[in-house]
Predicted model as a PDB file, atoms N, CA, C, CB and O in Angstrom, pLDDT in the B-factor column:
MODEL        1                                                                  
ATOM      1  N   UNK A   1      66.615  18.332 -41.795  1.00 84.00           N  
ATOM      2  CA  UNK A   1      67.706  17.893 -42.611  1.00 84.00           C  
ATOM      3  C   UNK A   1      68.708  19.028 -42.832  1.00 84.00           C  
ATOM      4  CB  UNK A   1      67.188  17.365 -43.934  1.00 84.00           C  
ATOM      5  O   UNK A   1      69.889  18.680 -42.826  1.00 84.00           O  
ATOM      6  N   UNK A   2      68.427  20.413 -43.038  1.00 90.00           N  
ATOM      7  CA  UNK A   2      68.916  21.296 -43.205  1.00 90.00           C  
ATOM      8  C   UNK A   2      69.935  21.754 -41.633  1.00 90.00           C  
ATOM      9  CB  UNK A   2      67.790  22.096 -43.757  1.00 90.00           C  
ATOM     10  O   UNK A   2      71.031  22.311 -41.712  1.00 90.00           O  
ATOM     11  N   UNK A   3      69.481  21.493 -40.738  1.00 90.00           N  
ATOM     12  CA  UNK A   3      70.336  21.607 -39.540  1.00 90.00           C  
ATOM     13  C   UNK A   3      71.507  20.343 -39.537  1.00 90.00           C  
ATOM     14  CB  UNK A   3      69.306  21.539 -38.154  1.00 90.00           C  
ATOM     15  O   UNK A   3      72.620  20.465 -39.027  1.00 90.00           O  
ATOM     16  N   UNK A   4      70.960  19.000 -40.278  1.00 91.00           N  
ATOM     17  CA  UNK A   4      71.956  17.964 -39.918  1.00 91.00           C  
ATOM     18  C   UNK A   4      73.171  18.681 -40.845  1.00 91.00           C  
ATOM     19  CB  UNK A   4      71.456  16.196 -40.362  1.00 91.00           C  
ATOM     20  O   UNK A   4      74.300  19.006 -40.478  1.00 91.00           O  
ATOM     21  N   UNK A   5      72.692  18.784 -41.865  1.00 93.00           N  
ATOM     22  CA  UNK A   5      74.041  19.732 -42.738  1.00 93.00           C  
ATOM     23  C   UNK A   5      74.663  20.525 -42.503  1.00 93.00           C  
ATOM     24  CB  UNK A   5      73.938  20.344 -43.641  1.00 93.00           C  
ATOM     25  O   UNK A   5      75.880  20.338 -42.481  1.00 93.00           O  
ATOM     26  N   UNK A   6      74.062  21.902 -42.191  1.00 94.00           N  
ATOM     27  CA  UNK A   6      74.997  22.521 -41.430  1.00 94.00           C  
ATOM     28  C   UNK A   6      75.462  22.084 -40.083  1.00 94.00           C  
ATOM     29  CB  UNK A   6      74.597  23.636 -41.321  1.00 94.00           C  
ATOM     30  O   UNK A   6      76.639  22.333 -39.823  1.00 94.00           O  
ATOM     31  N   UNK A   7      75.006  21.698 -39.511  1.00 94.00           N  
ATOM     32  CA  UNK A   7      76.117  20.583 -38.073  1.00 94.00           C  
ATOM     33  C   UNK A   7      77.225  20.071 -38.605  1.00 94.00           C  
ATOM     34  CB  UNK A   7      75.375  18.956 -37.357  1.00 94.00           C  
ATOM     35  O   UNK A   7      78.271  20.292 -37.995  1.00 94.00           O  
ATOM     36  N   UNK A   8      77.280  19.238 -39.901  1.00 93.00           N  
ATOM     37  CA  UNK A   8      78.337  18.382 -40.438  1.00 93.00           C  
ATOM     38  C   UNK A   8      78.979  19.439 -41.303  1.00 93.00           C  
ATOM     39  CB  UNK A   8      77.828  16.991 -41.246  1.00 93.00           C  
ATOM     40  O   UNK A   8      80.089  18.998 -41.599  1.00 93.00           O  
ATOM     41  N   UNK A   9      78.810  20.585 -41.828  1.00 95.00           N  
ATOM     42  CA  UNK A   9      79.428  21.652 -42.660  1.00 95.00           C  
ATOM     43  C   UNK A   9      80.358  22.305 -41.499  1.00 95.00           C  
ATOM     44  CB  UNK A   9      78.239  22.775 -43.417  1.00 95.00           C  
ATOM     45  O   UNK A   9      81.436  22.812 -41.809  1.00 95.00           O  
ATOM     46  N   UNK A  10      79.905  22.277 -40.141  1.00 95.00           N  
ATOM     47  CA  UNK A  10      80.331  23.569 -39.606  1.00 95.00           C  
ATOM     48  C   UNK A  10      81.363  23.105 -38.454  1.00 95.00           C  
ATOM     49  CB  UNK A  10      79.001  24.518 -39.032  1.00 95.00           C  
ATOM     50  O   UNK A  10      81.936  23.786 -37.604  1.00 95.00           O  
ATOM     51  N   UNK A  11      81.421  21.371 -38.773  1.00 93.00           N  
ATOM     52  CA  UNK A  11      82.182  20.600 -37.657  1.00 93.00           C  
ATOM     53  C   UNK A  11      82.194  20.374 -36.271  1.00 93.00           C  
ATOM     54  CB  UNK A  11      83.082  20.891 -37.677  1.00 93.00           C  
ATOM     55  O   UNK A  11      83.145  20.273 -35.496  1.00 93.00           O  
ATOM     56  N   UNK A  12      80.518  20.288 -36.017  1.00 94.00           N  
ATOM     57  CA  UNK A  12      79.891  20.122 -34.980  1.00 94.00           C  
ATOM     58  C   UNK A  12      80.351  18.983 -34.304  1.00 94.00           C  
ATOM     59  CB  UNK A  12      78.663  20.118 -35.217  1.00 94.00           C  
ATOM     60  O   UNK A  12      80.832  18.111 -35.027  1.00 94.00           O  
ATOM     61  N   UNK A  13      80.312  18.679 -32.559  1.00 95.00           N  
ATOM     62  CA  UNK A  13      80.445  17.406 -32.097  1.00 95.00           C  
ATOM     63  C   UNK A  13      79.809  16.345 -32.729  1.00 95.00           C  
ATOM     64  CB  UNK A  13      80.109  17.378 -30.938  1.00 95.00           C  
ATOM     65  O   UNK A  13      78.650  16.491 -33.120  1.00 95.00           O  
ATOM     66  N   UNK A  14      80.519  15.096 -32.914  1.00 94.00           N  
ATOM     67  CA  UNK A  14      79.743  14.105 -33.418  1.00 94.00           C  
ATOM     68  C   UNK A  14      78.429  13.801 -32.627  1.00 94.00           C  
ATOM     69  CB  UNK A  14      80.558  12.963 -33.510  1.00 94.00           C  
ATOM     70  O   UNK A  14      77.394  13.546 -33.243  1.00 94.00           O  
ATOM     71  N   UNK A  15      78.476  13.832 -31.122  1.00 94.00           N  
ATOM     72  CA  UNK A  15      77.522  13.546 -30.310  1.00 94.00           C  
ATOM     73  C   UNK A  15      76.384  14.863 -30.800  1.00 94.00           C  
ATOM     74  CB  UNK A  15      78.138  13.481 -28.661  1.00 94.00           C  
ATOM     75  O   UNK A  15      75.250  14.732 -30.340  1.00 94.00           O  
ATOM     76  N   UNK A  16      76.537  15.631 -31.355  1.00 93.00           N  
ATOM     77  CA  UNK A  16      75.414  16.542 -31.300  1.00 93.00           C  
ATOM     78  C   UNK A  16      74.854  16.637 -32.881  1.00 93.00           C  
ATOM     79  CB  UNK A  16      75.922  18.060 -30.651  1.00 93.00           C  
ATOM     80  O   UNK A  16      73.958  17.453 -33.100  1.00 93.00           O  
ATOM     81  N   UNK A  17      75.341  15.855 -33.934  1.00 94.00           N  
ATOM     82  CA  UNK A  17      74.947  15.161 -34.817  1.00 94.00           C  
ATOM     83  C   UNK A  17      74.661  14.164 -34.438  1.00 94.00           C  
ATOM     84  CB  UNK A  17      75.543  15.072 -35.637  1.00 94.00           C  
ATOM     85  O   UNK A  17      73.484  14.022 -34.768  1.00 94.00           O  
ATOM     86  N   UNK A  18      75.015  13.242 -33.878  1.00 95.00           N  
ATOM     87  CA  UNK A  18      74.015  11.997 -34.038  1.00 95.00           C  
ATOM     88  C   UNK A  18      72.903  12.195 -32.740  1.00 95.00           C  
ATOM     89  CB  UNK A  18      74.971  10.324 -33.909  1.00 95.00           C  
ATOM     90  O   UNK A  18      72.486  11.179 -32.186  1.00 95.00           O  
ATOM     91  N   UNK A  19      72.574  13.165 -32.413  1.00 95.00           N  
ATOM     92  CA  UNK A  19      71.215  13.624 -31.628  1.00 95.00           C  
ATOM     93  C   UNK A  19      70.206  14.537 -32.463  1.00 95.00           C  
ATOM     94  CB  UNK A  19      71.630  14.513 -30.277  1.00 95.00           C  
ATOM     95  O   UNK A  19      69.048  14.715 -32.083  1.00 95.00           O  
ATOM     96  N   UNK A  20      70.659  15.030 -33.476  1.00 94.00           N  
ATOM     97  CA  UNK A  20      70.191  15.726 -34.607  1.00 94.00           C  
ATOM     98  C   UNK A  20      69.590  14.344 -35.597  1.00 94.00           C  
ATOM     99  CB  UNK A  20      71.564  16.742 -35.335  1.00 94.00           C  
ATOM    100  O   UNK A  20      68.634  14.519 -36.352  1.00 94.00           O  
ATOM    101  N   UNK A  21      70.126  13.287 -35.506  1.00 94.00           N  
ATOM    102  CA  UNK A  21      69.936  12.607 -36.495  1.00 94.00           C  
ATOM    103  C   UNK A  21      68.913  11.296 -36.210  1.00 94.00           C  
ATOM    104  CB  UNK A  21      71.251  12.309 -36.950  1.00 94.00           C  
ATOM    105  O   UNK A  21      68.304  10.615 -37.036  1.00 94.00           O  
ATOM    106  N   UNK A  22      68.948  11.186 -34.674  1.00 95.00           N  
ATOM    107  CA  UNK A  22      68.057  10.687 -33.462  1.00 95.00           C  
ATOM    108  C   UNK A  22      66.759  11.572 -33.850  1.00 95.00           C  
ATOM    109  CB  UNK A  22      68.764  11.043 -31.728  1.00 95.00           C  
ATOM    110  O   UNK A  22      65.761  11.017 -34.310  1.00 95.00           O  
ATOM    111  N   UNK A  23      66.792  12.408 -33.728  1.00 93.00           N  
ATOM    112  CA  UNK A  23      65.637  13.411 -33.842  1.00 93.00           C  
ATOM    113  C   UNK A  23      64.514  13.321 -35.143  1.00 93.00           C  
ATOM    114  CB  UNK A  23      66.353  14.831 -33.919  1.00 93.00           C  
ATOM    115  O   UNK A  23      63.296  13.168 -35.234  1.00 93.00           O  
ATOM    116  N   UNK A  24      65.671  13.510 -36.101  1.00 93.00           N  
ATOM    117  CA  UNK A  24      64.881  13.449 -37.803  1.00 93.00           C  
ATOM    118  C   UNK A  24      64.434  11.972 -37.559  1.00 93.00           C  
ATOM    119  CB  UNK A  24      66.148  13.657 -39.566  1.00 93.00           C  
ATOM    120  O   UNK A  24      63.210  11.865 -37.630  1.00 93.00           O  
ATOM    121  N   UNK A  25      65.153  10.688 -37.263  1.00 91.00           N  
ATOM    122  CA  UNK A  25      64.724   9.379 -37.620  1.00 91.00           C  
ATOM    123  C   UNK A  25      63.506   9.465 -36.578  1.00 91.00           C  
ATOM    124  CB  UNK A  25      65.916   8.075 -37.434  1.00 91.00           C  
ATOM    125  O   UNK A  25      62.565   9.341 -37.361  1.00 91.00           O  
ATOM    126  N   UNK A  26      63.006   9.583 -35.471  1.00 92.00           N  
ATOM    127  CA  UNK A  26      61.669   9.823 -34.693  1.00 92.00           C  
ATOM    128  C   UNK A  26      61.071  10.495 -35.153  1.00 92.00           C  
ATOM    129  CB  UNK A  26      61.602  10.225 -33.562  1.00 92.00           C  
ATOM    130  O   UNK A  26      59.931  10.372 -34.704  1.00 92.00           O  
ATOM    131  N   UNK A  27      61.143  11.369 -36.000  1.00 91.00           N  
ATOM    132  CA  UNK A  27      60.262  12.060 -36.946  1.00 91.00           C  
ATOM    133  C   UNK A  27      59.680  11.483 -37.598  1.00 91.00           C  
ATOM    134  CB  UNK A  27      60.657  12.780 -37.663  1.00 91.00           C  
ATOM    135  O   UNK A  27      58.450  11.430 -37.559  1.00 91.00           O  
ATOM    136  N   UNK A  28      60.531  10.776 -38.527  1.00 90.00           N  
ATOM    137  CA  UNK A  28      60.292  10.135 -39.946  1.00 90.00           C  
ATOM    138  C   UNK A  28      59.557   8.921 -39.098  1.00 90.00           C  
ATOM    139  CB  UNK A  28      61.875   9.701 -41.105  1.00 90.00           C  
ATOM    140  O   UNK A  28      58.430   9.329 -38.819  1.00 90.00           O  
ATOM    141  N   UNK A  29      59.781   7.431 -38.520  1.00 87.00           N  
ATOM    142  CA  UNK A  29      58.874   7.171 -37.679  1.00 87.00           C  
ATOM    143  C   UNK A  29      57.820   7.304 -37.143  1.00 87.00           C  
ATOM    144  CB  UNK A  29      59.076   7.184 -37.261  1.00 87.00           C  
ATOM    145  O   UNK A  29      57.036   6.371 -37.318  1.00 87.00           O  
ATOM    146  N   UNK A  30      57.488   8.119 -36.544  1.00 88.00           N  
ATOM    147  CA  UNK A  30      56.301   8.484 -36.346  1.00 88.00           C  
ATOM    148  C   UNK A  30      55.359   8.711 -38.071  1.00 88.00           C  
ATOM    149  CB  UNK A  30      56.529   9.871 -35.343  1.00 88.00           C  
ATOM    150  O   UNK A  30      54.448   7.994 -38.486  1.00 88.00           O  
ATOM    151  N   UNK A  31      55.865   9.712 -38.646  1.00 91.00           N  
ATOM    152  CA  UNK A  31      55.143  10.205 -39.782  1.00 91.00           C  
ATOM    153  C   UNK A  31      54.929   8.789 -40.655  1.00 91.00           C  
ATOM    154  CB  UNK A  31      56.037  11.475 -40.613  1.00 91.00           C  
ATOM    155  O   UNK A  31      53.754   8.571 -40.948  1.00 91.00           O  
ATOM    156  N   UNK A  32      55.750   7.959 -41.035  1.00 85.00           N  
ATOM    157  CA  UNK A  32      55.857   6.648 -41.310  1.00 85.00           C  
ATOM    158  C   UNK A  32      54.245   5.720 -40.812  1.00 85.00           C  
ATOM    159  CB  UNK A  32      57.320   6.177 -40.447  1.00 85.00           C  
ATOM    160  O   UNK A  32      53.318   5.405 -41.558  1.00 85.00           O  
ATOM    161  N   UNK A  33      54.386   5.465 -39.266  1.00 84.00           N  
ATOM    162  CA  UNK A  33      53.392   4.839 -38.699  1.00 84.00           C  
ATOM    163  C   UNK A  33      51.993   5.821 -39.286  1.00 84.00           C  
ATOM    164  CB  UNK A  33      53.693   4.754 -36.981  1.00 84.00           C  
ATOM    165  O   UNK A  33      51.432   5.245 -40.219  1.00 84.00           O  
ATOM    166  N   UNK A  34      51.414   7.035 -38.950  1.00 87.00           N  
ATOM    167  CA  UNK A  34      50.578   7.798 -39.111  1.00 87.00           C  
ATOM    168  C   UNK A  34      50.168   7.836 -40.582  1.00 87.00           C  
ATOM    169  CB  UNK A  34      50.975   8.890 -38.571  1.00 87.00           C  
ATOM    170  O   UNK A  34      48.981   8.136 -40.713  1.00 87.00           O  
ATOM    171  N   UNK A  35      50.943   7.574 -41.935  1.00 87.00           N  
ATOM    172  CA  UNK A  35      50.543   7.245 -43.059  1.00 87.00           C  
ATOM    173  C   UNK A  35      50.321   6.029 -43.243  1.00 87.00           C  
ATOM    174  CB  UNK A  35      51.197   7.612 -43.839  1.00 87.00           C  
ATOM    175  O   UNK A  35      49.724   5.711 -44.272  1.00 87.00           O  
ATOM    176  N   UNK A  36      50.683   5.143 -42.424  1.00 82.00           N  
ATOM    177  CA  UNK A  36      50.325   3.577 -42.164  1.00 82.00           C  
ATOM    178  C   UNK A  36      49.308   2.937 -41.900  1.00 82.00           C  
ATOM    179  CB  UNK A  36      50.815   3.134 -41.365  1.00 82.00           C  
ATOM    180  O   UNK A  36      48.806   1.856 -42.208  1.00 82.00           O  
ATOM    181  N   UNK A  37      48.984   4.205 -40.973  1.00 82.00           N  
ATOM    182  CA  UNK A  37      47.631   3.932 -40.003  1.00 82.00           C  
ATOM    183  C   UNK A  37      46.581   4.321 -40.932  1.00 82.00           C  
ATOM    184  CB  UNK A  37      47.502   4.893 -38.477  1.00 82.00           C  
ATOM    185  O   UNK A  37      45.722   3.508 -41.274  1.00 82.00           O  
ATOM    186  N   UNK A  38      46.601   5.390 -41.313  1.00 85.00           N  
ATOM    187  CA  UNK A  38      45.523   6.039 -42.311  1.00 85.00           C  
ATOM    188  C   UNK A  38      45.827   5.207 -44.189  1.00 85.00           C  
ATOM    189  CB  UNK A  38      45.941   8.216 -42.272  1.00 85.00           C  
ATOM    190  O   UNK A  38      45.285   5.719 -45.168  1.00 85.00           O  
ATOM    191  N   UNK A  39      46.354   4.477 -44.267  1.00 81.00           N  
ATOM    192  CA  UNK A  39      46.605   3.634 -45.629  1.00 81.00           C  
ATOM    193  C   UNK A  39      45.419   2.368 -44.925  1.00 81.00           C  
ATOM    194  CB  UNK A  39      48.740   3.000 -46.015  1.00 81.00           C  
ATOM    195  O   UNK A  39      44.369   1.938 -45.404  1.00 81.00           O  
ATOM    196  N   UNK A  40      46.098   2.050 -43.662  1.00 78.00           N  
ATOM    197  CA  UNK A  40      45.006   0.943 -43.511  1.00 78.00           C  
ATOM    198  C   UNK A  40      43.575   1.512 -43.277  1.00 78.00           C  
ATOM    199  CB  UNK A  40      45.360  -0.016 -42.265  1.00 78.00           C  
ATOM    200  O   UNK A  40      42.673   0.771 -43.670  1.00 78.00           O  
ATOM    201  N   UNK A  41      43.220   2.629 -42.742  1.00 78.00           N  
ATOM    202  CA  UNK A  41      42.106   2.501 -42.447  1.00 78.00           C  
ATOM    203  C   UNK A  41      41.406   3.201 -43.246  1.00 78.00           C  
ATOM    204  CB  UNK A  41      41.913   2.688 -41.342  1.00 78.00           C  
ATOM    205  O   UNK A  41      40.191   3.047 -43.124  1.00 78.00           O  
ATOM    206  N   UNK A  42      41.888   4.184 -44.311  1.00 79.00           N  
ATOM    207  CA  UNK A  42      40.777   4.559 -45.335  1.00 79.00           C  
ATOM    208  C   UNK A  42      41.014   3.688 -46.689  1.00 79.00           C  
ATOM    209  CB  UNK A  42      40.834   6.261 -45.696  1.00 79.00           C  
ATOM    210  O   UNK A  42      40.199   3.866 -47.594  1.00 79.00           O  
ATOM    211  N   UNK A  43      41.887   2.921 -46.856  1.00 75.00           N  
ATOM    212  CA  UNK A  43      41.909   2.017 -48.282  1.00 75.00           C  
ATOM    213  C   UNK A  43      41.589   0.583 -47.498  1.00 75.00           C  
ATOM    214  CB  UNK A  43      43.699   2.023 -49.329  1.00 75.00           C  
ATOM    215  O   UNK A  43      40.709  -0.002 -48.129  1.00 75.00           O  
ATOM    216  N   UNK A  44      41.919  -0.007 -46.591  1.00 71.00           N  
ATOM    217  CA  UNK A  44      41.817  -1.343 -46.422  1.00 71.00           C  
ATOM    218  C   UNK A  44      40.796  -1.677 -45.547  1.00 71.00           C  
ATOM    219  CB  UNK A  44      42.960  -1.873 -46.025  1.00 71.00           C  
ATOM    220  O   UNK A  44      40.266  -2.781 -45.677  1.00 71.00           O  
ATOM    221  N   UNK A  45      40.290  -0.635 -44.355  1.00 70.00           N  
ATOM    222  CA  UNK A  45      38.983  -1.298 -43.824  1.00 70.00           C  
ATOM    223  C   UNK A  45      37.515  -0.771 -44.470  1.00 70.00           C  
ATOM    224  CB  UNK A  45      38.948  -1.014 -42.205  1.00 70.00           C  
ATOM    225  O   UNK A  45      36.481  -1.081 -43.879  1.00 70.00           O  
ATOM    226  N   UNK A  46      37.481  -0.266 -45.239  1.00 70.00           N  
ATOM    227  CA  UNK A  46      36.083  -0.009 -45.785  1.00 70.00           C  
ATOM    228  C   UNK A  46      35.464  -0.876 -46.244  1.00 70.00           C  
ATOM    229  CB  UNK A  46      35.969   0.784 -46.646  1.00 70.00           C  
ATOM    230  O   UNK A  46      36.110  -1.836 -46.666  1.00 70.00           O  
ATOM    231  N   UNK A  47      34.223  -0.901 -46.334  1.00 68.00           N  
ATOM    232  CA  UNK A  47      33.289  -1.474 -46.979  1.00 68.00           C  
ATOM    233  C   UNK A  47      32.943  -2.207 -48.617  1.00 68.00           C  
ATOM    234  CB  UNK A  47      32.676  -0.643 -46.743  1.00 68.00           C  
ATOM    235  O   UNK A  47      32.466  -3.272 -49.008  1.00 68.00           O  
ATOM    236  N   UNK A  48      33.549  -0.815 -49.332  1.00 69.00           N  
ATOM    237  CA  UNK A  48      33.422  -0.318 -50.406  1.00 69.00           C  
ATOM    238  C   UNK A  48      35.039  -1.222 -51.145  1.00 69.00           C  
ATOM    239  CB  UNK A  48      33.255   1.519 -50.215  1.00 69.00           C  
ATOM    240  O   UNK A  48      35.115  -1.422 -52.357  1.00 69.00           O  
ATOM    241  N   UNK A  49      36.180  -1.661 -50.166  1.00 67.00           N  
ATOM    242  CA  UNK A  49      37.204  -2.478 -50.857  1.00 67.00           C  
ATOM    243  C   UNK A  49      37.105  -3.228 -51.996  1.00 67.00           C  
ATOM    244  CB  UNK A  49      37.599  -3.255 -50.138  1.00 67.00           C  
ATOM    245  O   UNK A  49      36.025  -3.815 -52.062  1.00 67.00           O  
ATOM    246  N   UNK A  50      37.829  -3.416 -52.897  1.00 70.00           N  
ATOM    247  CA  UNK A  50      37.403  -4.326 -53.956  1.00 70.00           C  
ATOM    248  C   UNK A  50      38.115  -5.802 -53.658  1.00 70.00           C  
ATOM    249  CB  UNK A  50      37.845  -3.679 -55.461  1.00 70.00           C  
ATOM    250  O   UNK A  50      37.732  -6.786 -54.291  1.00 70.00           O  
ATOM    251  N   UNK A  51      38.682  -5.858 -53.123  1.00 68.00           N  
ATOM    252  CA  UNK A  51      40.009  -6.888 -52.262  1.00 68.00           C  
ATOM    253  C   UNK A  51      39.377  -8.022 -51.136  1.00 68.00           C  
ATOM    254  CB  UNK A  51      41.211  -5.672 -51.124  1.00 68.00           C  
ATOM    255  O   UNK A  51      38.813  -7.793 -50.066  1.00 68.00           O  
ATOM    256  N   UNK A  52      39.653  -9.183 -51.718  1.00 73.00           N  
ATOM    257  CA  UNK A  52      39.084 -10.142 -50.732  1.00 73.00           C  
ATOM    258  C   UNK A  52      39.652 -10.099 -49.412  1.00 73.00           C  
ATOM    259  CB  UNK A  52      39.215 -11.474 -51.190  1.00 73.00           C  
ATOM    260  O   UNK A  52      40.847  -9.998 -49.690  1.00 73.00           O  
ATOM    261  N   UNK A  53      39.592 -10.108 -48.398  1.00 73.00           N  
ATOM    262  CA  UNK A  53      40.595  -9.941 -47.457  1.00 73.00           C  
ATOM    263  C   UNK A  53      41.367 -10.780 -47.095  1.00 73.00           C  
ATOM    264  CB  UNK A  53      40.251  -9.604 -46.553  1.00 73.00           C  
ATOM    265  O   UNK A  53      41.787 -10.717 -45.939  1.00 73.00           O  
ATOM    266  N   UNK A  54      41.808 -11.857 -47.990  1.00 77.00           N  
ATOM    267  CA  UNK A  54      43.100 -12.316 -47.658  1.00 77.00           C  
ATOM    268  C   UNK A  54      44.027 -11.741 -48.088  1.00 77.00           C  
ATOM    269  CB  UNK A  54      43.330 -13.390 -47.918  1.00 77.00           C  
ATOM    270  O   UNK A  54      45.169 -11.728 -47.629  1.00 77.00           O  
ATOM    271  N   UNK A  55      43.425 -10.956 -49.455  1.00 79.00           N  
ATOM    272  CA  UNK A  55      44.664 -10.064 -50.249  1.00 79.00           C  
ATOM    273  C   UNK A  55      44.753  -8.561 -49.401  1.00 79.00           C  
ATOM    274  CB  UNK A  55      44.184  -9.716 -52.197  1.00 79.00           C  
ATOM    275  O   UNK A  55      45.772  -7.869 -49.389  1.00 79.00           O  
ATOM    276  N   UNK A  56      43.938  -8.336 -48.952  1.00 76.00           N  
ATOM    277  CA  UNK A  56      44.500  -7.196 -47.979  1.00 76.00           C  
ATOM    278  C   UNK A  56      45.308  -7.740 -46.449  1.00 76.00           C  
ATOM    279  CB  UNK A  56      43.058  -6.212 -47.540  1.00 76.00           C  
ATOM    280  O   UNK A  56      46.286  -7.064 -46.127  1.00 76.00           O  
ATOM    281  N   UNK A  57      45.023  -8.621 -45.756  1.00 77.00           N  
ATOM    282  CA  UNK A  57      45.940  -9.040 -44.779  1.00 77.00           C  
ATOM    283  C   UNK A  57      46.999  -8.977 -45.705  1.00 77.00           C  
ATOM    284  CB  UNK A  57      45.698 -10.410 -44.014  1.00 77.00           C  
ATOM    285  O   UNK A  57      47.582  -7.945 -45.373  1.00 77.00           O  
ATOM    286  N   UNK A  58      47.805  -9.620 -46.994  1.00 82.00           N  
ATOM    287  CA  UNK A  58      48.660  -9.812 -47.797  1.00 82.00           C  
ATOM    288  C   UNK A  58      49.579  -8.361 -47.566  1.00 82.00           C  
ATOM    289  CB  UNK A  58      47.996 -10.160 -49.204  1.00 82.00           C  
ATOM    290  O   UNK A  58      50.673  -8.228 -47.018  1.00 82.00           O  
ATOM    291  N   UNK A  59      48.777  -7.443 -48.142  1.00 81.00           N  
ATOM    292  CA  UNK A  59      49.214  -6.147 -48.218  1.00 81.00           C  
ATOM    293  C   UNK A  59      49.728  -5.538 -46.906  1.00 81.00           C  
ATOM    294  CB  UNK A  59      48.167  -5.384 -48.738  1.00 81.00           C  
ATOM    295  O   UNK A  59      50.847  -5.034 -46.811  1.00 81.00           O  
ATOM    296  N   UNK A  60      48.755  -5.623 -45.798  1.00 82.00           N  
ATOM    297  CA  UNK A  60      49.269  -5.026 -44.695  1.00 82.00           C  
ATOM    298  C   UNK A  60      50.709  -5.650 -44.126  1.00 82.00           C  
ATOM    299  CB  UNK A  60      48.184  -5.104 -43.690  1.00 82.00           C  
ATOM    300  O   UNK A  60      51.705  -5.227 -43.540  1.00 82.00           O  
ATOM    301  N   UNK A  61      50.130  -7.118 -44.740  1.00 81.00           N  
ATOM    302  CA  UNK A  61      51.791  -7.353 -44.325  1.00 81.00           C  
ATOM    303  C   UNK A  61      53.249  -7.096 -44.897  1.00 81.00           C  
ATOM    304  CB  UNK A  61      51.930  -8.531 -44.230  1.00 81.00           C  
ATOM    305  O   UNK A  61      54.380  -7.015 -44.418  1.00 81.00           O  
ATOM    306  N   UNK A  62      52.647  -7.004 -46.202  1.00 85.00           N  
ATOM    307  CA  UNK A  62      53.869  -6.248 -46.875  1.00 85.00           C  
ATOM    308  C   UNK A  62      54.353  -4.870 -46.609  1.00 85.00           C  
ATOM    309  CB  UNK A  62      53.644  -6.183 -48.170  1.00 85.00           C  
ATOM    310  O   UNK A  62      55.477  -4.446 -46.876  1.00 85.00           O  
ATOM    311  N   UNK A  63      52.986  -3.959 -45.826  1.00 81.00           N  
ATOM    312  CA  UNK A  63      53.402  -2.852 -45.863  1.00 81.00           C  
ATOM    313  C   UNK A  63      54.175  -2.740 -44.455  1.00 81.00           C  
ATOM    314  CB  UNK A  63      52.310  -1.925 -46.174  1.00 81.00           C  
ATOM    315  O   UNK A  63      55.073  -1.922 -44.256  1.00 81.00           O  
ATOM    316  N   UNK A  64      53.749  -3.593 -43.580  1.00 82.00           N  
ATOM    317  CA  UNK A  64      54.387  -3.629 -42.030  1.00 82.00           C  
ATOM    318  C   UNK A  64      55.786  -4.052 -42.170  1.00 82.00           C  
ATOM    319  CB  UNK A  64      53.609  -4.735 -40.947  1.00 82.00           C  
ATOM    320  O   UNK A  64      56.739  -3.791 -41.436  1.00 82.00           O  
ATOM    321  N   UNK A  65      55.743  -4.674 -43.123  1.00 83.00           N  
ATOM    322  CA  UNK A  65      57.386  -5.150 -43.364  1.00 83.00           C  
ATOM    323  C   UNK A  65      58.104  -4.150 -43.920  1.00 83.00           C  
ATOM    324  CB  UNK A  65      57.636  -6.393 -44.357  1.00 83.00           C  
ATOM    325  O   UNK A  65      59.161  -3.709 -43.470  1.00 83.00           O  
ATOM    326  N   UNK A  66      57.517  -3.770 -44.936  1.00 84.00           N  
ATOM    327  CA  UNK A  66      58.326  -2.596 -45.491  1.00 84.00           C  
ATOM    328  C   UNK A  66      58.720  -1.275 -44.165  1.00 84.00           C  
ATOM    329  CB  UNK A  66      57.238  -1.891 -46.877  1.00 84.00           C  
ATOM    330  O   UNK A  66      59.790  -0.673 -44.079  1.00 84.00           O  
ATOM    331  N   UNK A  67      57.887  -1.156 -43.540  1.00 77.00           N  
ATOM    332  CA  UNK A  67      57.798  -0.193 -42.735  1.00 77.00           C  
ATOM    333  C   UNK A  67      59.021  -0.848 -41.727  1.00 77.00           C  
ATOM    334  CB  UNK A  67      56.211   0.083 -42.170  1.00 77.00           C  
ATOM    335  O   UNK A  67      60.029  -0.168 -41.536  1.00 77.00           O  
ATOM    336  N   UNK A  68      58.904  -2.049 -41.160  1.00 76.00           N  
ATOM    337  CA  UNK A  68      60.100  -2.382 -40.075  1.00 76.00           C  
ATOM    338  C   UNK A  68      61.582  -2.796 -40.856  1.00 76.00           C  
ATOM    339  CB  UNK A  68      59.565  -3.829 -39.036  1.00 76.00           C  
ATOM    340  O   UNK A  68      62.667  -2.970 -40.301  1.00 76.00           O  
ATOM    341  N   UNK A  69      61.347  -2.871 -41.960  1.00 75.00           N  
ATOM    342  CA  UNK A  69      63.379  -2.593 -42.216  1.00 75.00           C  
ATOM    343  C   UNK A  69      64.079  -1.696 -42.125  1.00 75.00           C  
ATOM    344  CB  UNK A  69      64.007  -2.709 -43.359  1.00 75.00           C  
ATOM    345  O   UNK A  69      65.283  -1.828 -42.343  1.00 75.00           O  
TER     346      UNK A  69                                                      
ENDMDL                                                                          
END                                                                             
C-alpha cells in the first residue's frame, strides 16, 4: 500500500499504478481465500462443532458470498 502511494504522490504512469494495484488486490485474494479455507476447516469441519450442519452450510455460504463481492 505504501508503494501505491508513493506511485500516486510522485505522478507515476497510470499503467504502473494500476499494476501496483493488480498486485495488492492478488494479494489480498489469495490471503482472503487462505483465511477462508482455514475458517472452514478448523471452526466448521470438526467434530467438536456445536452447529447442526445446515447452519454451517448457511454460514459457508454467507461467507463465500461475502468473499465473492
Amino acid at each position: 500500500m505504501d508503494s501505491i502511494e508513493r506511485s500516486l504522490s510522485t505522478g507515476d504512469d497510470c499503467a504502473d499504478v494500476l499494476m501496483l494495484l493488480a498486485n495488492v488486490r492478488g494479494g489480498i485474494n489469495s490471503l482472503m481465500a487462505e483465511v477462508l479455507e482455514d475458517h472452514i476447516r478448523l471452526h466448521m469441519l470438526t467434530e467438536q462443532s456445536p452447529h447442526p450442519p445446515t447452519e454451517l452450510a448457511e454460514d459457508l455460504i454467507d461467507l463465500v458470498r461475502a468473499y465473492l463481492k
